[in-house]
C-alpha positions as CSV (number, residue, x, y, z in Angstrom):
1,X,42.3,31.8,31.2
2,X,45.4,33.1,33.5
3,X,44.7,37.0,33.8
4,X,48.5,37.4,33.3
5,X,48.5,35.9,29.5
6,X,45.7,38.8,29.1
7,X,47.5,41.6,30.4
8,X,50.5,40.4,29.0
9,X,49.1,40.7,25.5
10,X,46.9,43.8,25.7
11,X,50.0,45.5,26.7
12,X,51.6,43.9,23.9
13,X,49.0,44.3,21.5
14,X,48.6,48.2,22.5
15,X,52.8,49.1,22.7
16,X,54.4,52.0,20.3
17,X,56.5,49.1,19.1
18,X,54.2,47.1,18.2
19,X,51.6,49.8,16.5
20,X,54.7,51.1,14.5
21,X,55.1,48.4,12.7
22,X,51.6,47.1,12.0
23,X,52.4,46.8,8.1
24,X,55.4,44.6,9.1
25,X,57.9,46.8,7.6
26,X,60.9,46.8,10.3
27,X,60.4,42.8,10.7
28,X,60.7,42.3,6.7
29,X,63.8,45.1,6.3
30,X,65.4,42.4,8.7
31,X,64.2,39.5,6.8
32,X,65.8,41.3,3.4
33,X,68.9,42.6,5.1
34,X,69.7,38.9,6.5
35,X,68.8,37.1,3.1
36,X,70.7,39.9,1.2
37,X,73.7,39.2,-0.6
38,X,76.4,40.8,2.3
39,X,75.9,37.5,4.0
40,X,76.3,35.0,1.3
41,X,73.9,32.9,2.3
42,X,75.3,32.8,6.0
43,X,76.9,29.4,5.9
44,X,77.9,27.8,9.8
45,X,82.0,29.0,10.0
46,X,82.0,31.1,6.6
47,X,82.4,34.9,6.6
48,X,78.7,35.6,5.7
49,X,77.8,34.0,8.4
50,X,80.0,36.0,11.0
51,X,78.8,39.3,9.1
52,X,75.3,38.5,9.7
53,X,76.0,37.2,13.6
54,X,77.6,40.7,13.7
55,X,74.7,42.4,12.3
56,X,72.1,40.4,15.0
57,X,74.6,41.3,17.8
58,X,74.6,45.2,16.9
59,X,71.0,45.2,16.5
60,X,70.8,43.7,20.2
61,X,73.1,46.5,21.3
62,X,70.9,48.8,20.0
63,X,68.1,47.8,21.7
64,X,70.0,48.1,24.6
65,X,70.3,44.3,25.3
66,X,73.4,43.1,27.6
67,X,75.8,40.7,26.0
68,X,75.3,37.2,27.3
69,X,77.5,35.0,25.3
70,X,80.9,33.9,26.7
71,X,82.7,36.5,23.9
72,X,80.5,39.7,24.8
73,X,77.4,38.8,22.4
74,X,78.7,35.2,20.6
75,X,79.2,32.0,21.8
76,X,82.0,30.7,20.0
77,X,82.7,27.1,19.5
78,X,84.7,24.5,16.4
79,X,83.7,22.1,14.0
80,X,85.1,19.8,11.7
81,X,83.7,20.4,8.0
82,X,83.2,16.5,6.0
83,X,82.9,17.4,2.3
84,X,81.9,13.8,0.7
85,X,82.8,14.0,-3.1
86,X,80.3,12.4,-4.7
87,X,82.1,11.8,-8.0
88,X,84.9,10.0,-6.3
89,X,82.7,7.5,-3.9
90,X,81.2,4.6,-5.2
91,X,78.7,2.1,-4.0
92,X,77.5,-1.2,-4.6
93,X,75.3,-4.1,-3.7
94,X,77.1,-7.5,-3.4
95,X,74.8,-10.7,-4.2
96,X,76.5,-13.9,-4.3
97,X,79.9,-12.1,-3.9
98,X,79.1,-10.1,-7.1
99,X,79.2,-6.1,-7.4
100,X,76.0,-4.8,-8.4
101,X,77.4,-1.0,-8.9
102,X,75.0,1.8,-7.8
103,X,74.9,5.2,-8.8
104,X,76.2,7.6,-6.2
105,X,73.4,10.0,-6.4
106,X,70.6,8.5,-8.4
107,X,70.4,5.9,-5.9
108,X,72.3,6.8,-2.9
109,X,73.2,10.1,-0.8
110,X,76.0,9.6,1.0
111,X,75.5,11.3,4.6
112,X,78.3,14.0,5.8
113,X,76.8,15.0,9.3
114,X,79.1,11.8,10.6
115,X,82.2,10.9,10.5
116,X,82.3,8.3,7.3
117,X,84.8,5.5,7.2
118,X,87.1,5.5,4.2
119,X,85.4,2.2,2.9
120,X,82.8,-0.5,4.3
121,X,81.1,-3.7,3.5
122,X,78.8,-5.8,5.2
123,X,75.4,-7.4,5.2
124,X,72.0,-6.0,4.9
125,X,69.1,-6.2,7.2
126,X,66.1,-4.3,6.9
127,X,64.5,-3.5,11.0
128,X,61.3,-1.4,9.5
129,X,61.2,2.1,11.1
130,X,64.3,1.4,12.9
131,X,62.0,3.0,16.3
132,X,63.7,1.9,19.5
133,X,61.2,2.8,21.9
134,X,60.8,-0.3,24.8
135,X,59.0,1.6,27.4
136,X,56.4,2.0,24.9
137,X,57.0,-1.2,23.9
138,X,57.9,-1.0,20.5
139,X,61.8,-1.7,19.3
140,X,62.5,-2.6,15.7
141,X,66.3,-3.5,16.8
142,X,65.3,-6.3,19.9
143,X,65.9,-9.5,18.3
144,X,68.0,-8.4,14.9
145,X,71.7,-9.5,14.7
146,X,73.1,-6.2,13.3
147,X,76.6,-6.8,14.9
148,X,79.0,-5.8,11.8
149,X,76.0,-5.2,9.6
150,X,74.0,-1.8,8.4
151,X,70.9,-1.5,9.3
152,X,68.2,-0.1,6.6
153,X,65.1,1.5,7.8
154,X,61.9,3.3,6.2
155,X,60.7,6.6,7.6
156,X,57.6,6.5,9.4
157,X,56.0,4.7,12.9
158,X,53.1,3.0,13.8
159,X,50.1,5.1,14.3
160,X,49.7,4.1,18.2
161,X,53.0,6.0,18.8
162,X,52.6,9.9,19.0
163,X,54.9,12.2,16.6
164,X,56.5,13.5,19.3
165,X,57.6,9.8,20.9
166,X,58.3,8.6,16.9
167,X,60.6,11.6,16.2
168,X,62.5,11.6,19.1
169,X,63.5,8.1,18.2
170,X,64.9,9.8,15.1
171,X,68.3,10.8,14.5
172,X,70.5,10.6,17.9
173,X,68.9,8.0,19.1
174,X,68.2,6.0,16.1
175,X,72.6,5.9,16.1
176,X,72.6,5.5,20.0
177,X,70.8,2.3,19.4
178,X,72.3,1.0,16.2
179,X,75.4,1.7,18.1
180,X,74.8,-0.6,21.0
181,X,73.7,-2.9,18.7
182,X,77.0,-3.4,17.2
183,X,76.2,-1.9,13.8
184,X,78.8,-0.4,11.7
185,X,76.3,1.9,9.5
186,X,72.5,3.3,8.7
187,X,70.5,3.4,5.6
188,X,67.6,5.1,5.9
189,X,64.9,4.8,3.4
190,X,62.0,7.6,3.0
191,X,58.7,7.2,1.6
192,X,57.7,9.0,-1.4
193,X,54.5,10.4,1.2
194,X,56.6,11.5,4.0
195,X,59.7,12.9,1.5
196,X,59.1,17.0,1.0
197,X,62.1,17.6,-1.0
198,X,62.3,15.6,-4.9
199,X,65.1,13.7,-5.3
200,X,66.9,15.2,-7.8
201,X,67.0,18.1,-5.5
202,X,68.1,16.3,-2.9
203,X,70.9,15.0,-5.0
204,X,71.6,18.9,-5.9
205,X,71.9,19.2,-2.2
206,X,74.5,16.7,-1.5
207,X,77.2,18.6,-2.3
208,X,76.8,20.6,0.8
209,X,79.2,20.1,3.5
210,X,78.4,18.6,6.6
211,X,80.0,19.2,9.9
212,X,80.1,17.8,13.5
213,X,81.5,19.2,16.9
214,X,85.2,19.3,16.7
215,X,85.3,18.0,20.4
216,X,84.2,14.4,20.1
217,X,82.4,14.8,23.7
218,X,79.6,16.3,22.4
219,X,79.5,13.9,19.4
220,X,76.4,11.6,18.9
221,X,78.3,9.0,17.1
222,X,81.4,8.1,18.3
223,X,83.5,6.0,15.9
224,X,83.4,6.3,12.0
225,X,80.0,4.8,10.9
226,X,79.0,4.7,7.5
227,X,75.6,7.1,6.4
228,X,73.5,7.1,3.7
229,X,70.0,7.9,2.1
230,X,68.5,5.3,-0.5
231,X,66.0,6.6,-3.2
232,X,62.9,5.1,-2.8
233,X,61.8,4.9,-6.0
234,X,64.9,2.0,-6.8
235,X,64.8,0.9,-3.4
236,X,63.4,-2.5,-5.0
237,X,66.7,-3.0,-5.7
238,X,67.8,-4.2,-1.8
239,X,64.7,-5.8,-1.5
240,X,65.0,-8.4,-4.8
241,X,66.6,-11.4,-2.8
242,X,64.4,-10.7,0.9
243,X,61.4,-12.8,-0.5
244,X,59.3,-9.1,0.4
245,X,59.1,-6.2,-1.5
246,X,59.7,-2.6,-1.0
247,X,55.8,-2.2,-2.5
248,X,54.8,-4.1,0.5
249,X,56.9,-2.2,3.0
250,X,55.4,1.1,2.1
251,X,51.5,-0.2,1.6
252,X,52.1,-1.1,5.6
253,X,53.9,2.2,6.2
254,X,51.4,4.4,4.5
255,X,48.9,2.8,6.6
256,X,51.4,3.6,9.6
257,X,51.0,-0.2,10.8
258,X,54.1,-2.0,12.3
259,X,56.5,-3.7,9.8
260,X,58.8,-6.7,11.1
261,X,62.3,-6.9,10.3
262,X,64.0,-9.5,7.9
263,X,67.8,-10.1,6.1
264,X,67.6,-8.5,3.1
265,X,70.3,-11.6,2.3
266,X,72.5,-8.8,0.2
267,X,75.4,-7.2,1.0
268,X,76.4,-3.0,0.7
269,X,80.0,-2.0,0.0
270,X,81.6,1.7,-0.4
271,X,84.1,3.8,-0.8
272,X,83.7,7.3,1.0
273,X,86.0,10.1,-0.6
274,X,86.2,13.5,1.6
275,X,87.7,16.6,2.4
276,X,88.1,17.8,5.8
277,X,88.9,21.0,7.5
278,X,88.3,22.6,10.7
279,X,85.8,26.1,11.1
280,X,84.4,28.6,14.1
281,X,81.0,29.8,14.3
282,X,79.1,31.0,17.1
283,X,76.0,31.6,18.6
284,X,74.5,34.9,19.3
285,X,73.1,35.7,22.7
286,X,71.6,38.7,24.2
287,X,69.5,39.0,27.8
288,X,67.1,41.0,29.2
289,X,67.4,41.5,32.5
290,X,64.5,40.6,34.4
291,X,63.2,43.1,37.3
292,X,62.0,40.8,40.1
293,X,64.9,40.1,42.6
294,X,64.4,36.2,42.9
295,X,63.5,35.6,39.0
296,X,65.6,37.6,37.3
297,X,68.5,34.8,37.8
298,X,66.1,32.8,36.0
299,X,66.0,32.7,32.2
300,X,63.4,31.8,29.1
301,X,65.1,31.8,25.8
302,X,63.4,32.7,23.2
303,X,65.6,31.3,19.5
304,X,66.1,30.8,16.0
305,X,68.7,30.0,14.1
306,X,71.0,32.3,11.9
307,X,72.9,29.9,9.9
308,X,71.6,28.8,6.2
309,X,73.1,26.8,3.3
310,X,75.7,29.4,1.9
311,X,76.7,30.1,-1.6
312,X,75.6,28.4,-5.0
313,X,78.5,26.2,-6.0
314,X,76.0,24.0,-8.9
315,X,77.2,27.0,-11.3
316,X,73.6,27.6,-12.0
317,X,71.1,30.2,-10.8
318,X,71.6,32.6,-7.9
319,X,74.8,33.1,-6.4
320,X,73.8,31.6,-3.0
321,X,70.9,30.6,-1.0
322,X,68.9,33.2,0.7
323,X,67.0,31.3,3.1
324,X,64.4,34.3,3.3
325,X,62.2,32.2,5.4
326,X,64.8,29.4,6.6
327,X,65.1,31.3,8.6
328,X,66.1,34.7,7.9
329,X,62.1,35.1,9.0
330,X,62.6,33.5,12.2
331,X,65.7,35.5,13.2
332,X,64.1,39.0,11.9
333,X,60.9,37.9,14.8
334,X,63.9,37.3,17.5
335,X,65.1,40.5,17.0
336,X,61.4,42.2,16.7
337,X,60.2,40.6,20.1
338,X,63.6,41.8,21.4
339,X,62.7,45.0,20.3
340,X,58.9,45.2,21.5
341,X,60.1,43.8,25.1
342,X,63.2,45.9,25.7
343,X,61.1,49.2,24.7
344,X,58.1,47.8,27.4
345,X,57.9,50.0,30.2
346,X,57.1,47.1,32.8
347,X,60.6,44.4,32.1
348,X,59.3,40.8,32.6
349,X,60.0,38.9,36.2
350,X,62.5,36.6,34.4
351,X,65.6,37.1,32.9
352,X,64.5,36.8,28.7
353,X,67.9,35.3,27.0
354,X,67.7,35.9,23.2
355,X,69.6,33.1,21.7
356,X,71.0,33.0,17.6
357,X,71.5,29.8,16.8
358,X,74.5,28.2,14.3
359,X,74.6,24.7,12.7
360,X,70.9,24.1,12.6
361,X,70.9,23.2,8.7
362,X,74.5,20.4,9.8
363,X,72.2,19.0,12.8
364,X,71.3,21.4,15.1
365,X,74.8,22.0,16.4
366,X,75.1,25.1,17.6
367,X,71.9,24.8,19.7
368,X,73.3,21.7,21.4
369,X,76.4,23.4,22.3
370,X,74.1,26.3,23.8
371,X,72.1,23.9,25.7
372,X,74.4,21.7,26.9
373,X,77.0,24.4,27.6
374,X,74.9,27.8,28.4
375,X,76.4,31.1,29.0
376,X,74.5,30.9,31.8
377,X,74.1,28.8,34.9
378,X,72.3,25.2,33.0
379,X,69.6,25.4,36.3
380,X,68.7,28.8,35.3
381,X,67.3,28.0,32.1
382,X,63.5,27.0,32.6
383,X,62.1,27.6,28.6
384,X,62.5,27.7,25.2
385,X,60.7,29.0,22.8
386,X,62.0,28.3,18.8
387,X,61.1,29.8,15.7
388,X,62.0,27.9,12.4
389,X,60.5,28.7,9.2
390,X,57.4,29.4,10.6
391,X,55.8,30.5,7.5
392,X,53.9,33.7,7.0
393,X,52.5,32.6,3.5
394,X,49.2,33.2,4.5
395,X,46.9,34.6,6.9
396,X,47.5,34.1,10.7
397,X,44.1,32.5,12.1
398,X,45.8,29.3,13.6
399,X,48.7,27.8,15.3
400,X,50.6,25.1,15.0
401,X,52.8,24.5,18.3
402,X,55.2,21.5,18.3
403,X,55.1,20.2,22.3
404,X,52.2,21.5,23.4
405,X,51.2,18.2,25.3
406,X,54.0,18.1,26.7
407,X,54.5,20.3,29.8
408,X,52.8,23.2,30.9
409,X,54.7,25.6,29.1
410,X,52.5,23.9,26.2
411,X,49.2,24.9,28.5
412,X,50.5,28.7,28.5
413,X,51.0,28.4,24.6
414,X,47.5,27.3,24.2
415,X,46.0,30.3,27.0
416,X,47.9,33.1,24.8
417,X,46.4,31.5,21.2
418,X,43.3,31.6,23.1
419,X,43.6,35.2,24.2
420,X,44.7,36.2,20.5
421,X,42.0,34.4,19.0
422,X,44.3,31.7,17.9
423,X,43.3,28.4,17.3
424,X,46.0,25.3,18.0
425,X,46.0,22.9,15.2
426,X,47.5,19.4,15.6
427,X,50.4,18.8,13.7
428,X,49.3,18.0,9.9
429,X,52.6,15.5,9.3
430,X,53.8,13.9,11.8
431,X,56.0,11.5,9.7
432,X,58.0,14.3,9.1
433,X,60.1,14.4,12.4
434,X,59.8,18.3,12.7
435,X,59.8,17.8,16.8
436,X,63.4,16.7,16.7
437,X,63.9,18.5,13.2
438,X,64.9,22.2,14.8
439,X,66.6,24.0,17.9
440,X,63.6,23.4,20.5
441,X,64.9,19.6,20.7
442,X,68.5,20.6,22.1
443,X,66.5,22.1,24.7
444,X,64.1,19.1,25.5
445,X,67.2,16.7,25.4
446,X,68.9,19.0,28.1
447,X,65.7,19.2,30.8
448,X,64.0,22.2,29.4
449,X,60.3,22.6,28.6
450,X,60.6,23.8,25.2
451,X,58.1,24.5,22.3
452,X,58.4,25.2,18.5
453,X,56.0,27.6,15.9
454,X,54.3,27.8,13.0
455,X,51.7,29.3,11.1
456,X,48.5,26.7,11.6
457,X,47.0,24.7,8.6
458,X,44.6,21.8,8.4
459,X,45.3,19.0,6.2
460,X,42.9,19.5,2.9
461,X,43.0,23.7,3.5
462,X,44.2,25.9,0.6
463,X,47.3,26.9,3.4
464,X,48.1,23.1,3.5
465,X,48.7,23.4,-0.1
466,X,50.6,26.5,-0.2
467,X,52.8,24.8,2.3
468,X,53.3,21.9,0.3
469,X,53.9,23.9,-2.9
470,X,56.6,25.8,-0.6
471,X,58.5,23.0,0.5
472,X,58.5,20.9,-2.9
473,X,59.7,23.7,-4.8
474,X,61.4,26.7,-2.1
475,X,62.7,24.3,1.4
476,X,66.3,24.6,0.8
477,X,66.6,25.9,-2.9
478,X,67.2,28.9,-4.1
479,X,63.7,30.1,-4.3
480,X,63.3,30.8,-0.8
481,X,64.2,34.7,-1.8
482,X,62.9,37.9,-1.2
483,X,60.4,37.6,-4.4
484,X,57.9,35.4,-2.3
485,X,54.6,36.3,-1.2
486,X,54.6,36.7,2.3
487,X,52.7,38.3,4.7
488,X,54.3,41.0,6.7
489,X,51.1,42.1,8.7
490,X,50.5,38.9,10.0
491,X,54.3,37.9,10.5
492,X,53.8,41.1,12.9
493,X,50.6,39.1,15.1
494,X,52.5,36.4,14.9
495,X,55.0,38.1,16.8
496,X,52.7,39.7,19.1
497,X,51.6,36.3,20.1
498,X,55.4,34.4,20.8
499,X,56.0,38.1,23.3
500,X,53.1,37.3,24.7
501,X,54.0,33.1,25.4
502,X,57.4,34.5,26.5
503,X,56.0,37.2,28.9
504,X,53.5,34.7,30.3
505,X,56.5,32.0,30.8
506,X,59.0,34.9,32.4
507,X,56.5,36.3,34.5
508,X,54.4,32.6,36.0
509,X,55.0,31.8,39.8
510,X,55.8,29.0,38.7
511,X,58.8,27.7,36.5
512,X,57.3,25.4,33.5
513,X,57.5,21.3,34.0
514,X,57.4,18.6,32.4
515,X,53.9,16.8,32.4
516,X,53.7,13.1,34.6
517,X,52.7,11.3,31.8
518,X,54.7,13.3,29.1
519,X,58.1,10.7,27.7
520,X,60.2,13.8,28.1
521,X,60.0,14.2,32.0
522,X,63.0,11.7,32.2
523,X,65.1,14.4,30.8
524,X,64.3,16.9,33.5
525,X,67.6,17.4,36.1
């Protein structure tokens, strides 16, 4: 074990900071300020939001943190807001030039993270997990003719493929290949295994805006292209005229086993109503300077993201949505670690950049910006290190750290769970995309090492249930309040341990890289 993860985290382990606040009681006033009802639920570009970015930036002043943004503390930047109305849209199959009507809804979720065409029609075909991955040699779009069509794919990847490799061919680049493809839209199709949310709260959810960067550089999709989210459990419904069945699709991806592609020999058509407006949000970024004269120019960032779902407009239930642990938690341990490493009396060699995220719930947004356009010189950034709903529901004995393979920022991870007596647990569901799913993945896209955390669990454990119970009935509902059990003390190790990666990362000879045999080295500059 590197002497300087030990040191790091008996000094740590043994600071005033630290020891006064064993109970957790200054990270959880954070939590309950930030999930309070000031900040409404801190929607990206609403007034809640700017109140609580406000609140973060004073608490950094106060710690004696320098501004860093390009606005003292914030990082300012624009989106444009798409509001689909659901009860204006329609949708429909077409067989045999005959509308089959669906309900908006029951049946489809229209998506607003893209910019949706007015109306659309075209063909069906069905390309199975929709992976484009030909230097691993897998590609469900090589050899489909999806020129003018939509392209419908089921969630999931052949078990040969890691999580990592399968979620990064998620999202961006599941529209960067559909794109060159010639397609006009996606459907995507989850699995009633991989989905965490229930439908009907899904359908509850749609109502949320979605935004996308105001400037189209920074856009993933470039033209209007049509979005949308079938339920699986009437997903039979595109499959009736294939000659397969949707029961067969998800027997083979249950078993995560390849699935070919085939014309689904139907046809999809829409109407898309929306509402449009323009908004400003903004990061939140504070540095600690670093106190050797060659690395301090040098910065790790350590984030999370501010932003949540904003108020209650279903007329039912609380006023707004909390977010207590997504990820008014993960924000309150940014601002503890700040704390703990400003008040240190040896700074770290690097330059530690504190970094508030906005637009993580409309697509990571505001952590692209940041990591494509840094406050700071892009070369100087060499880590990052996210926290998103890490989950303190239970006692800290394990971790579970998303990347850890990948470079050797992942090797110091695994030294300081070591030194903590923390054990590194593999990722229970990797179907669920969570490498791609949070802030850490702007990073990786940009050249930087980058890592994400969570509370460890092992699939089958009583914490693997508690985390399952959470997300079915708490991930994005109003439920994730401040009446939850959580566990303060341990939130507080938990933070011990991420000062302790981000002192061993500032402080290494070395900056961290990329692995030879990791997919992600071809993002390094």
């Amino acid at each position: 074990m590197r002497p300087v993860v030990v040191l790091a985290l008996i000094a740590l382990s043994t600071s005033p900071a630290l020891a006064a606040d064993a109970d957790g009681a200054k990270w959880w006033s954070h939590v309950e300020t930030l999930a309070g009802p000031q900040f409404e639920g801190r929607l990206t570009g609403s007034p809640g939001y700017d109140r609580a970015a406000a609140y973060a930036a004073d608490r950094f002043k106060a710690y004696g943190l320098q501004p860093a943004g390009t606005d003292g503390y914030l990082q300012p930047m624009k989106f444009t807001v798409q509001r689909v109305l659901a009860d204006r849209s329609s949708a429909a199959l077409v067989v045999d030039g005959q509308a089959q009507p669906l309900r908006v809804g029951p049946d489809i979720l229209l998506g607003s993270r893209l910019p949706q065409p007015k109306t659309i029609e075209a063909s069906l075909v069905f390309i199975g997990y929709g992976l484009h991955l030909p230097e691993a040699g897998y590609d469900d779009f090589a050899g489909q003719d999806l020129k003018g069509k939509i392209a419908v794919y089921v969630n999931g990847g052949p078990a040969e493929i890691s999580a990592a490799l399968k979620s990064h061919s998620r999202g961006s680049e599941t529209w960067r290949a559909a794109q060159a493809a010639g397609a006009v839209g996606l459907i995507a199709l989850p699995t009633p295994k991989s989905m965490e949310v229930p439908w009907a709260r899904q359908i509850a959810n749609s109502g949320q805006p979605g935004m996308y960067p105001a400037d189209s550089a920074l856009r993933d999709v470039a033209e209007d292209k049509f979005s949308g989210t079938f339920n699986p459990a009437e997903a039979e419904k595109l499959f009736a005229r294939s000659g397969h069945s949707f029961a067969e699709v998800l027997a083979l991806a249950d078993a995560s086993k390849p699935i070919a592609g085939f014309d689904l020999k139907i046809g999809f058509k829409a109407q898309v109503a929306a509402e449009f407006s323009q908004v400003a949000s903004a990061n939140v970024v504070a540095k600690l300077p670093g106190g050797d004269p060659k690395l301090k120019s040098e910065h790790v960032v350590v984030s999370a993201h501010l932003d949540h779902l904003g108020l209650n407009t279903a007329g039912q239930g609380a006023p707004y949505y909390a977010g207590a642990m997504d990820n008014a938690s993960g924000v309150a341990s940014v601002l503890e670690i700040a704390r703990t490493l400003s008040q240190a009396k040896v700074k770290p060699k690097r330059s530690i950049l504190f970094v508030l995220v906005t637009g993580e719930e409309k697509g990571l947004l505001g952590s692209k910006y940041f990591a494509e356009r840094p406050s700071v010189p892009a070369s100087s950034v060499v880590a990052d290190l996210n926290m998103d709903m890490a989950l303190p529901l239970w006692p800290l004995k394990s971790v579970i750290i998303l990347g850890v393979d990948e470079s050797t920022l992942g090797d110091a991870a695994r030294a300081a769970a070591q030194a903590q007596g923390l054990e590194v647990v593999a990722d229970p569901y990797p179907d669920r995309n969570s490498f791609i799913r949070s802030d850490q993945y702007s990073f990786i896209r940009a050249g930087v090492p980058a890592l994400a955390f969570k509370f460890g669990f092992k699939p089958g454990s009583p914490e693997a249930q508690i985390e399952k119970t959470w997300r079915a009935e708490r991930y994005h509902g109003l439920a994730d309040d401040l009446t939850q059990p959580v566990e303060r003390a341990d939130a507080v190790k938990f933070n011990a341990f991420m000062a302790g990666v981000a002192v061993q990362a500032a402080n290494a000879p070395q900056r961290p890289a990329w692995k030879d045999g990791s997919f992600f080295k071809r993002f390094a500059n």
